[in-house]
DOPAVO-772408 format. One record per residue (C-alpha): residue number from 1; residue in one letter; x, y, z. Coordinates in Angstrom, 2 decimals. Layout:
// residues N
+--------+------+---------+---------+---------+
: drenfi : mike :       u :       v :       w :
+--------+------+---------+---------+---------+
:    NUM :    a :       X :       Y :       Z :
...
+--------+------+---------+---------+---------+
This chain:
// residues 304
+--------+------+---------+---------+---------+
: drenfi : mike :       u :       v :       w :
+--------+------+---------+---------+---------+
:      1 :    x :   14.95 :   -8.04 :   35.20 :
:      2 :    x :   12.10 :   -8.50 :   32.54 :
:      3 :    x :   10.09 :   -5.69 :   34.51 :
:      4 :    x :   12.50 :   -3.27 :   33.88 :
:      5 :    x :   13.15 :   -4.30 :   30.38 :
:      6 :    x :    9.57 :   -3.86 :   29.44 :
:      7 :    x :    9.62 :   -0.39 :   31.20 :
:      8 :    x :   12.74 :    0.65 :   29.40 :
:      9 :    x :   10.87 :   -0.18 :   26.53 :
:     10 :    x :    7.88 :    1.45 :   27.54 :
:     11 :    x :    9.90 :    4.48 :   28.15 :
:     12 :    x :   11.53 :    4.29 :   24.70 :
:     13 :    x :    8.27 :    3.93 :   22.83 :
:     14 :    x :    6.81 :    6.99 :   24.76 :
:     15 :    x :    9.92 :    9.06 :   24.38 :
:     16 :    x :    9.84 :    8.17 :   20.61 :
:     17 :    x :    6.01 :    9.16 :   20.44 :
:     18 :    x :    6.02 :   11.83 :   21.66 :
:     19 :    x :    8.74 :   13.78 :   19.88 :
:     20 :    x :    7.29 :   12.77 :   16.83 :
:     21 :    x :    4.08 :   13.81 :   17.82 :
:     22 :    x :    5.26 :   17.20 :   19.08 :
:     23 :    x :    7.57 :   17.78 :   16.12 :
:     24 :    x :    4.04 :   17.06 :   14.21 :
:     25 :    x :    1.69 :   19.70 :   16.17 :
:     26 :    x :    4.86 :   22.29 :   16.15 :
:     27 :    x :    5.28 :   21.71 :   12.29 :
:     28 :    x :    1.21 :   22.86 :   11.33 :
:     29 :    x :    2.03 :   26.16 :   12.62 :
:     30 :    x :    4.54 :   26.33 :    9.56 :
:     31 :    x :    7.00 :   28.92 :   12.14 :
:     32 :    x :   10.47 :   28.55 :   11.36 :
:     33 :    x :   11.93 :   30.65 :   13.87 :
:     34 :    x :   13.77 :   28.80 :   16.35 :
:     35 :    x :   12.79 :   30.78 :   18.95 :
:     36 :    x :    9.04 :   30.61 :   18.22 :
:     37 :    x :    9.36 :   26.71 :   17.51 :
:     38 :    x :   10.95 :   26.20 :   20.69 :
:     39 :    x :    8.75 :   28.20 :   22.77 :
:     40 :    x :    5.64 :   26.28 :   20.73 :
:     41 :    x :    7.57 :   23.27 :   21.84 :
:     42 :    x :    6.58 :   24.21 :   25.26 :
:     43 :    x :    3.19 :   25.92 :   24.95 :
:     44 :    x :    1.99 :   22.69 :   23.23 :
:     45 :    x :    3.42 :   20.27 :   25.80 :
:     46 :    x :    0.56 :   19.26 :   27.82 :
:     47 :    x :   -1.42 :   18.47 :   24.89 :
:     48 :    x :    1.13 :   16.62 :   23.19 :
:     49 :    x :    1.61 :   14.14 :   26.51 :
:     50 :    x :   -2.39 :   13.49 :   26.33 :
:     51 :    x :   -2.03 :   12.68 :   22.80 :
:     52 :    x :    1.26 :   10.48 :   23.32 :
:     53 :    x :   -1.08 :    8.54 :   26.36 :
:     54 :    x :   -3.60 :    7.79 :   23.85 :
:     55 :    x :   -1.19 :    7.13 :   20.88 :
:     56 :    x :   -0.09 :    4.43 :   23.25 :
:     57 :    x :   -3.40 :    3.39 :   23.60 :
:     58 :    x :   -4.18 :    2.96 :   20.21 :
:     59 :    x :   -0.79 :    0.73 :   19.91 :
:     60 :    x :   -1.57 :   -1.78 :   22.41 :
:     61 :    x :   -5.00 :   -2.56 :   21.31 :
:     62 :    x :   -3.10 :   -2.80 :   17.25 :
:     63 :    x :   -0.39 :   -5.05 :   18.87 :
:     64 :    x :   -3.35 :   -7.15 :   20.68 :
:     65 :    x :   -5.45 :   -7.53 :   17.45 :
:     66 :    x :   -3.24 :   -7.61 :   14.77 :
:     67 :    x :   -4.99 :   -5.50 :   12.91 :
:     68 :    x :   -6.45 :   -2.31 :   12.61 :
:     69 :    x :   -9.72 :   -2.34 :   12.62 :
:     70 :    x :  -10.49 :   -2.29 :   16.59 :
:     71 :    x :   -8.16 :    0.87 :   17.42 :
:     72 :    x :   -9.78 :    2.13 :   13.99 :
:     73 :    x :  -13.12 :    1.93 :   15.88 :
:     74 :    x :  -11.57 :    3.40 :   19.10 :
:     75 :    x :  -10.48 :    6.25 :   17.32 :
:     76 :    x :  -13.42 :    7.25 :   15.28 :
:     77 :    x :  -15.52 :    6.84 :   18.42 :
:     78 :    x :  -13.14 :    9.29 :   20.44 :
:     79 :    x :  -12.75 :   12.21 :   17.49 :
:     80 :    x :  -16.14 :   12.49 :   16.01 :
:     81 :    x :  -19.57 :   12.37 :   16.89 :
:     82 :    x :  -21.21 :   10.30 :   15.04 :
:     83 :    x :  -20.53 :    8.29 :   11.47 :
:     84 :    x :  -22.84 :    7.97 :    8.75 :
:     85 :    x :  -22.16 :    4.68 :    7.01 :
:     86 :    x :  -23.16 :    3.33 :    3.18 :
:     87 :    x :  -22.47 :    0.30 :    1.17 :
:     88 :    x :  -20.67 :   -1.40 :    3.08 :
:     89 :    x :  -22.32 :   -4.86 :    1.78 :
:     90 :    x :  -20.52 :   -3.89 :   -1.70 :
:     91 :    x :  -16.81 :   -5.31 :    0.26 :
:     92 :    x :  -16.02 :   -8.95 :   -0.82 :
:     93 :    x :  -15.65 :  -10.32 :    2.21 :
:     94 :    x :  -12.67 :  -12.84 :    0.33 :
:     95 :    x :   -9.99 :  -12.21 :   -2.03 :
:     96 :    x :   -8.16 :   -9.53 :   -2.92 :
:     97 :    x :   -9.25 :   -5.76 :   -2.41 :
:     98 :    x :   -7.99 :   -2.59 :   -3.33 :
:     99 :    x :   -9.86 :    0.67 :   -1.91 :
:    100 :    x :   -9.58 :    4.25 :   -3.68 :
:    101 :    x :  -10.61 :    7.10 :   -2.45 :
:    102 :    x :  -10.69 :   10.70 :   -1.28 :
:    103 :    x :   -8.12 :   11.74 :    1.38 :
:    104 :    x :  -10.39 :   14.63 :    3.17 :
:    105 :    x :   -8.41 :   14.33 :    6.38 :
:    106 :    x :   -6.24 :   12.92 :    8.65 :
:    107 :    x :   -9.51 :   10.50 :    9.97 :
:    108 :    x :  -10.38 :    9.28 :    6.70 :
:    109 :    x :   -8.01 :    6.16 :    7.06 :
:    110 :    x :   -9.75 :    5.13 :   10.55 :
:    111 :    x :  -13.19 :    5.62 :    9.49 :
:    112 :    x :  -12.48 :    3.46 :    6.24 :
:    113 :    x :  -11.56 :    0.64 :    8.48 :
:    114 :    x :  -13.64 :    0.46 :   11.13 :
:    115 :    x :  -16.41 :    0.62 :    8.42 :
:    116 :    x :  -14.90 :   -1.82 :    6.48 :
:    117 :    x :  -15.80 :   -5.51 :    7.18 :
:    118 :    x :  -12.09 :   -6.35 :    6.73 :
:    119 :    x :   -9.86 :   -6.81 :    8.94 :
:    120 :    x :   -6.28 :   -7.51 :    6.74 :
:    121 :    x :   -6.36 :   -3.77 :    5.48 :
:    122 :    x :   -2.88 :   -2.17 :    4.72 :
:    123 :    x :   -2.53 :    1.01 :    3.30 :
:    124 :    x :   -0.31 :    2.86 :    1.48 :
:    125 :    x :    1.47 :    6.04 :    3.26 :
:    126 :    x :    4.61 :    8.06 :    3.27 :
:    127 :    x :    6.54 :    7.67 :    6.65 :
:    128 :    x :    6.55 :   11.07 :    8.06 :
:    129 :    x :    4.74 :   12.77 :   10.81 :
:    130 :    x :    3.81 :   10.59 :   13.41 :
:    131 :    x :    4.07 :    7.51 :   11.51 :
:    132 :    x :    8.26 :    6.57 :   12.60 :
:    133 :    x :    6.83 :    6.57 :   16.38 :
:    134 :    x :    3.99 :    4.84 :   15.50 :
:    135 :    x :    5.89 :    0.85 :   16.07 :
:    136 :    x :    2.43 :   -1.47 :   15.74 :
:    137 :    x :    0.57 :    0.36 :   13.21 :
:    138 :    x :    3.59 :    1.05 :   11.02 :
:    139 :    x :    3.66 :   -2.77 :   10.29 :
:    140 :    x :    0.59 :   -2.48 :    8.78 :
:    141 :    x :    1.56 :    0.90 :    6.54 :
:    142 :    x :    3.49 :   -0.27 :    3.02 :
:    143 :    x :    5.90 :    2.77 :    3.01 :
:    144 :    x :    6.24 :    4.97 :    0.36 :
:    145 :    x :   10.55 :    5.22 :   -0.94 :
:    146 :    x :   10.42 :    8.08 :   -3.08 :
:    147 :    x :   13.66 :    6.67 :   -4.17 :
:    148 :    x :   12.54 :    3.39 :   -4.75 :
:    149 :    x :    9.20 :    3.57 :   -5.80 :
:    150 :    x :    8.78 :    0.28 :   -7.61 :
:    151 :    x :    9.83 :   -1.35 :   -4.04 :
:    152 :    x :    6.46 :   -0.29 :   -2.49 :
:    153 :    x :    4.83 :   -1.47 :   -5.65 :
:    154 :    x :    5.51 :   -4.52 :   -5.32 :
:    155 :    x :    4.77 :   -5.13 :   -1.72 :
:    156 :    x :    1.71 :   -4.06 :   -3.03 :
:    157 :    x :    1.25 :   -6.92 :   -5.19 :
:    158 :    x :    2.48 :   -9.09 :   -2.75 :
:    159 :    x :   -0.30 :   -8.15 :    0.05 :
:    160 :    x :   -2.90 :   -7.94 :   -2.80 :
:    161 :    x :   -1.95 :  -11.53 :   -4.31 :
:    162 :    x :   -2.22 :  -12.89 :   -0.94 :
:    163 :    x :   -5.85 :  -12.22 :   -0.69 :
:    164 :    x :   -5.99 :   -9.72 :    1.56 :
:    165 :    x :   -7.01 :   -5.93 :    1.19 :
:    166 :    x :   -4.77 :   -2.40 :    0.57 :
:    167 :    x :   -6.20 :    1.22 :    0.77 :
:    168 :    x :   -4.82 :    3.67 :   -1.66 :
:    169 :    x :   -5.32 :    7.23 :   -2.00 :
:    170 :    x :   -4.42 :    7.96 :   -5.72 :
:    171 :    x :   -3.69 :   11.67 :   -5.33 :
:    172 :    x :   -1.59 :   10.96 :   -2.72 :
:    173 :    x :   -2.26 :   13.64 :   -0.68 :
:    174 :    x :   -5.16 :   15.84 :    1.43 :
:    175 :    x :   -7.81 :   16.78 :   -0.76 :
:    176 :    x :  -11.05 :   18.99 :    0.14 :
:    177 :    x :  -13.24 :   17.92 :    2.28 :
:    178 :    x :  -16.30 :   17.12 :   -0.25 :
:    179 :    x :  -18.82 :   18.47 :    2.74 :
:    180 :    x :  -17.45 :   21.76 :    2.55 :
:    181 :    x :  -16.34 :   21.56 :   -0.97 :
:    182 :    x :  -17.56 :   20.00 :   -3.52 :
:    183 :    x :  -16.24 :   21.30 :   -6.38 :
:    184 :    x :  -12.37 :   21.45 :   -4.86 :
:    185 :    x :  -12.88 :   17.91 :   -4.15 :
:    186 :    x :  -14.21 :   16.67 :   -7.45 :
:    187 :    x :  -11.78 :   18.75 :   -9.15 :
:    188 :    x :   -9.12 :   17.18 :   -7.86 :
:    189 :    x :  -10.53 :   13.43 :   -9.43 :
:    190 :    x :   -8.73 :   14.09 :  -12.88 :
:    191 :    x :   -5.28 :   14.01 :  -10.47 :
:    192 :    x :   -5.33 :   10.61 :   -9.27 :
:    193 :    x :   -2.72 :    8.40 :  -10.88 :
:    194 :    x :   -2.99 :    5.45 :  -12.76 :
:    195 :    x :   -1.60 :    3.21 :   -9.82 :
:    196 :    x :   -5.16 :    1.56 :  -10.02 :
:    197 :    x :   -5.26 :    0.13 :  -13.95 :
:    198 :    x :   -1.45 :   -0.55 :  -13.20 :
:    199 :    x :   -2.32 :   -2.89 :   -9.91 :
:    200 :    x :   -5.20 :   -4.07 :  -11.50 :
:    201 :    x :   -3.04 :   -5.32 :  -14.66 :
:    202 :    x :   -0.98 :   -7.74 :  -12.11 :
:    203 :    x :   -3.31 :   -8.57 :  -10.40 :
:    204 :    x :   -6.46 :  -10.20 :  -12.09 :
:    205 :    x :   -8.58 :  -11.38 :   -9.70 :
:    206 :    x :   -8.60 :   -8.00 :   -7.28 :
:    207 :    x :  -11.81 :   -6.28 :   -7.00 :
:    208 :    x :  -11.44 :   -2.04 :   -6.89 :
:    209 :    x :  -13.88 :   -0.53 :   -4.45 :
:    210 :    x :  -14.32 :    2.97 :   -4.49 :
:    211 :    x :  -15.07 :    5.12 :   -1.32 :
:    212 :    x :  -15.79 :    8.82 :   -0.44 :
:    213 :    x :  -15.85 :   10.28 :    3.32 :
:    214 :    x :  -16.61 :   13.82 :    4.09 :
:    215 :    x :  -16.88 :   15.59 :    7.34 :
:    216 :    x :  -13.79 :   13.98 :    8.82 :
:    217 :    x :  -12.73 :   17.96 :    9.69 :
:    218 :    x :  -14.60 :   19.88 :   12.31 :
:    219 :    x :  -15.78 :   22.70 :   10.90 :
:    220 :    x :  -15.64 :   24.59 :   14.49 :
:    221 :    x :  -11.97 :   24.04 :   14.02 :
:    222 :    x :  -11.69 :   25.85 :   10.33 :
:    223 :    x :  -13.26 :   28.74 :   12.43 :
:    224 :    x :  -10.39 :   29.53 :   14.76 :
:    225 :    x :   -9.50 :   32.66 :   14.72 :
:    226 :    x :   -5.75 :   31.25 :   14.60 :
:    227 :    x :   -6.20 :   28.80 :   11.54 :
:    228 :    x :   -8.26 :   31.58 :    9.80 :
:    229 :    x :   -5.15 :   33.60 :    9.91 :
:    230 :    x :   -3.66 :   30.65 :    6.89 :
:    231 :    x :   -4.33 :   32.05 :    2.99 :
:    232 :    x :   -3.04 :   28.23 :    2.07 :
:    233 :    x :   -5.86 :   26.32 :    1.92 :
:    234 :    x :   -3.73 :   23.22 :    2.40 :
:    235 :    x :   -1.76 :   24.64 :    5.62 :
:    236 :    x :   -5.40 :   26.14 :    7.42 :
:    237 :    x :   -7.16 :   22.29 :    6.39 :
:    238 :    x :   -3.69 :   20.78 :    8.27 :
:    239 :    x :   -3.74 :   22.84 :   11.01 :
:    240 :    x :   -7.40 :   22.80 :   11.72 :
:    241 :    x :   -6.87 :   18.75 :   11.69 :
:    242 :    x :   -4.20 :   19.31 :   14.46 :
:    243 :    x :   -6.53 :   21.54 :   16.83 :
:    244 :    x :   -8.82 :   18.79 :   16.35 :
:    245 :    x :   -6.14 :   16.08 :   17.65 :
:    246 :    x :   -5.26 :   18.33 :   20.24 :
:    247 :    x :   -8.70 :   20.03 :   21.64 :
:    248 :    x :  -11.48 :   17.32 :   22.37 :
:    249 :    x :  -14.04 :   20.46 :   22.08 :
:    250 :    x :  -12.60 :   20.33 :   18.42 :
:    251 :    x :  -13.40 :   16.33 :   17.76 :
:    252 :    x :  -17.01 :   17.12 :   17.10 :
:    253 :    x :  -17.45 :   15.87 :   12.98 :
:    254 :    x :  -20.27 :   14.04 :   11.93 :
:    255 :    x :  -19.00 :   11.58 :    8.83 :
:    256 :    x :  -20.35 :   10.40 :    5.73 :
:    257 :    x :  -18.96 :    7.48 :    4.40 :
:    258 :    x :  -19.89 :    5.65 :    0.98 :
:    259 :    x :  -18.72 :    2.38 :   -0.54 :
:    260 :    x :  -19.62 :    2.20 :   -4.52 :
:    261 :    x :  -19.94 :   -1.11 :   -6.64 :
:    262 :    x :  -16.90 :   -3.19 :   -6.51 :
:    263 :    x :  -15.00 :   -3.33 :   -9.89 :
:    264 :    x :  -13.28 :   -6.19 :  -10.87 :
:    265 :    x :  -12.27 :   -7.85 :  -14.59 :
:    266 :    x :  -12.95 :   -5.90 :  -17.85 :
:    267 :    x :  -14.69 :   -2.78 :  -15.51 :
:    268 :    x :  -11.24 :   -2.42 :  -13.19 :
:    269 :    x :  -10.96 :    1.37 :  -14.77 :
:    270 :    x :   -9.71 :    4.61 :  -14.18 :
:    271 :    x :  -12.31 :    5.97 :  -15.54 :
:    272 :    x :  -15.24 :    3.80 :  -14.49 :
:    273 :    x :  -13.65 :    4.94 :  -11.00 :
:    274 :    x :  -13.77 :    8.52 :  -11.44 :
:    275 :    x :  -17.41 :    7.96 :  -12.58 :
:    276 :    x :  -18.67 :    6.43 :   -9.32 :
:    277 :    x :  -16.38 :    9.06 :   -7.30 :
:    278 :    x :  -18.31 :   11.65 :   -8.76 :
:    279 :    x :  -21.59 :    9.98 :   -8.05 :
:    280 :    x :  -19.88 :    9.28 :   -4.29 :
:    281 :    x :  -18.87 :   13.20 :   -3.78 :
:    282 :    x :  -22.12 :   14.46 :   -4.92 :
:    283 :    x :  -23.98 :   12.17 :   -2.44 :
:    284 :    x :  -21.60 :   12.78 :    0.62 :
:    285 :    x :  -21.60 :   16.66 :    0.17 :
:    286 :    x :  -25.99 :   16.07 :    0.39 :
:    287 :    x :  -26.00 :   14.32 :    3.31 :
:    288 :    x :  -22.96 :   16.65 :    4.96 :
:    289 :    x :  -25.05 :   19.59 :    3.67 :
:    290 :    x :  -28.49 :   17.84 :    5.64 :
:    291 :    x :  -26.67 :   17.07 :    8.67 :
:    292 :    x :  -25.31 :   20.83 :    8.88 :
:    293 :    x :  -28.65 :   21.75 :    8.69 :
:    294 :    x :  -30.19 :   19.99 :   11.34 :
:    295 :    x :  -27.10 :   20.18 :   13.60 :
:    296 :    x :  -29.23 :   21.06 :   16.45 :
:    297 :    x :  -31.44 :   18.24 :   16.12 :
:    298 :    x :  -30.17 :   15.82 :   18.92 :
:    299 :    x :  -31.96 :   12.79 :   17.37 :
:    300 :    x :  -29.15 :   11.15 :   14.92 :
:    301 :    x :  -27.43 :    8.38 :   16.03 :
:    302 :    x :  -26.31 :    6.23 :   13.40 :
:    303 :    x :  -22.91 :    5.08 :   14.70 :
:    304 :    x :  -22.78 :    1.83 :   12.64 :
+--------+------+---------+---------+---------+
């Protein structure tokens, strides 16, 4: 009898998965036809039952650690080539932590914490996409209620005060990628909310550590012929980050990764913030620049 409760379960959990997985891929093609959406229901099957198999994956190893650092790892190591890492010494190691940065893709979560030397990282999401199916890594997510906003503020505060560490994107949602853009991406600084001085207000002792990451999308991907055919840039950046979930020959990104100076006290600012973003971009979109360049240099290797 337990055997074929756990493979009910099992069942459940991949039936779950992978309609919100396929409801994801179908959904970046922005079709509303039923009869197109169905038949890209279909076409994008197989692809979606690979990614459900390693969705699974990435749940059991979350469930086995308790955290999300080790499927973090998994994943960056799977869907890119290589990561370029900075500043990672600049983490307290104790107390509370809140992390700000640029959201340049749908890999810019993982490659925050597997870089991170935390391991009690939460962040802060909305629960759409593939999040509802994701059961193990959705207890680490603080979920955005548009209707009740102050209710994910304060679970917030209550993960912060307990010492541990949150990541926040203050724009709150994709941004340009910093490699391909720079000037999109530091444009976009003067949107970020003041979430940070407001967290930062309750909770004294936290220490703010900016981060940028660029690369996270494969540029091969922004050159299909079938995401090229998107005038949004937000819809052809989404879609491109889909082909690369779906299409291993499309998980081929080389990341850049900076930690700035943690901020803490009388320096916990907005605009001390911005300031070392900018700095961040700038030096993210040289190296991504560098490493385009000698793309056909087979030396690097800097996984961390």
């Amino acid at each position: 009898m337990p055997d074929e409760i756990g493979t009910r379960s099992l069942i459940i959990r991949f039936l779950h998965l992978y309609r919100a997985m396929s409801t994801s891929i179908v959904e970046a093609f922005c079709f509303r036809q039923p009869v197109i959406v169905a038949a890209l229901h279909l076409i994008c099957a197989p692809f979606v039952l690979e990614l459900t198999r390693l969705g699974l994956k990435m749940e059991s190893m979350i469930a086995s650690d308790g955290d999300l650092k080790g499927a973090s790892e998994w994943l960056v190591e799977i869907g890119s080539k290589d990561i370029y890492v900075h500043g990672a010494h600049h983490v307290p190691l104790t107390g509370p932590v809140l992390f700000v940065g640029n959201h340049a893709g749908l890999g810019d979560a993982h490659a925050l914490m597997s870089a991170s030397p935390r391991r009690d990282t939460h962040f802060l999401a909305s629960d759409f996409g593939i999040l509802p199916g994701l059961r193990a890594m959705r207890r680490h997510v603080i979920v955005v209620d548009q209707s009740q906003p102050v209710a994910s503020f304060r679970a917030c505060l209550r993960h912060l005060r307990a010492g541990k560490s949150l990541l926040l994107y203050p724009r709150g949602e994709i941004e340009a990628d910093p490699g391909l853009h720079l000037e999109a991406a530091l444009d976009t600084l003067s949107q970020w909310s003041r979430s940070i001085e407001h967290l930062a207000r309750h909770v004294p002792d936290m220490a703010i550590v900016p981060f940028a990451v660029g690369g996270v999308l494969s540029r091969r991907a922004l050159r299909n012929p079938i995401v090229r055919q998107y005038q949004n840039s937000g819809k052809r950046r989404f879609l491109a980050a889909t082909f690369q979930m779906m299409f291993p020959i499309y998980r081929d990104p080389v990341i850049s990764l900076r930690f700035g100076s943690a901020l803490s006290g009388e320096w916990a600012k907005r605009d001390l913030v911005l300031a070392q973003m900018n700095t961040l971009l700038r030096h993210v979109n040289a190296e991504q620049q560098e490493l385009n360049r000698s793309a056909a240099n087979p030396v690097f290797s800097h996984r961390f």
